[in-house]
Structures are given as C-alpha cells and as structure tokens.
N, C-alpha and C positions, 0 to 999 in steps of 0.2 A: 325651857323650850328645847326639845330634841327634834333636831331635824338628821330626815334620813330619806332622801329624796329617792332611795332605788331601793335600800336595802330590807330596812326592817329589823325584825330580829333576828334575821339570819346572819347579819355581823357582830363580833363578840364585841368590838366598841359598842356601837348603839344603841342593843342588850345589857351590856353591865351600867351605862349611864342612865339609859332609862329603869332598870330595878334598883338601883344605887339611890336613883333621885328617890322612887318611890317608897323605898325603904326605910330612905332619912324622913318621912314626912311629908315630903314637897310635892305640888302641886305640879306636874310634869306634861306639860302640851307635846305632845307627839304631831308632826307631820312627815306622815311618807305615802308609798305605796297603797296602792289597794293591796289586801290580802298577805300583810307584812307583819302582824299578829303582835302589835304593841295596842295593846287595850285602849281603848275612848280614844285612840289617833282618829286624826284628820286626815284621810285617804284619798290621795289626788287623783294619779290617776296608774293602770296599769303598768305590769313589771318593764323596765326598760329596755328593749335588744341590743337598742345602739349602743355603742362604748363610748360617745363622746353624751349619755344621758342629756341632750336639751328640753328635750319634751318634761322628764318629769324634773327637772330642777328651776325651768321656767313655772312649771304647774304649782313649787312650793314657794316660788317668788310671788306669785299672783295671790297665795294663801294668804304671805307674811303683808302683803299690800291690804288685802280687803280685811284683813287682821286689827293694823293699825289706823286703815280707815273708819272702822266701826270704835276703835277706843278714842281718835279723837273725838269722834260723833257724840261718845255716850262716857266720861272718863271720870273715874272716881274722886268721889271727893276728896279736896286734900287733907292732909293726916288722917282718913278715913280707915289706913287701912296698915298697919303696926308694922307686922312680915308679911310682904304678901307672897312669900315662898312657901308660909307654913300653913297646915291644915288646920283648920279651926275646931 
C-alpha cells in the first residue's frame, strides 16, 4: 500500500516505490490525490494548498477506515491465499 496523500508521482519517493513495488510483481494499492498519476490509485480528493495538508490526509484516513471496514465485512479465507503481495 502506497500512500501519498498530496503528492503523487510528482515526488521521486512515492514514484520509485510505487514502480519499484510494481516492478517486483506486487500488487501496489495507491491512495492520494486526484490527478496525481499513479495508475488504478484511489483518488481522494484535490491538490492540497494548505501546508499543514488536513483535508487530504484526513481524506486517506477515511479511505484506510472504509478499506478495513469492508475487509473485515468480507475477509478471506484463512490459508486461502499463499503471497498475498504477489500477482497470480
């Protein structure tokens, strides 16, 4: 899971983690921004002005909430699932 709650790929952390993960194989959930150009991300909300970011880093808290509120809801069966970092 790559979070980047302002930046996107416009920070070289962010960017080499998330082509790093996807490179090795792995299955890489992106959440940040709208319009922050990491592929199949989860896009909260608009670029941030403020410098102390509350809006979009509450907005990736609320993501990683209703995230884990749907895996416990619906959660895989156990030993179901080998690596679940690698693609199938």
């Amino acid at each position: 899971m790559l979070i980047s709650h302002n930046a996107g790929a416009e920070t070289a952390y962010a960017w080499s983690a998330y082509t790093m993960g996807m490179g090795a194989g792995l299955h890489v959930l992106a959440i940040t921004r709208q319009g922050a150009g990491l592929a199949d991300a989860i896009e909260t909300v608009a670029k941030e002005q403020s410098h102390t970011y509350s809006v979009s880093y509450s907005a990736v808290l609320m993501v990683l909430a209703r995230l884990a509120g749907a895996w416990e809801q619906h959660p895989a069966p156990r030993g179901s699932i080998a690596d679940p970092g690698r693609r199938q």
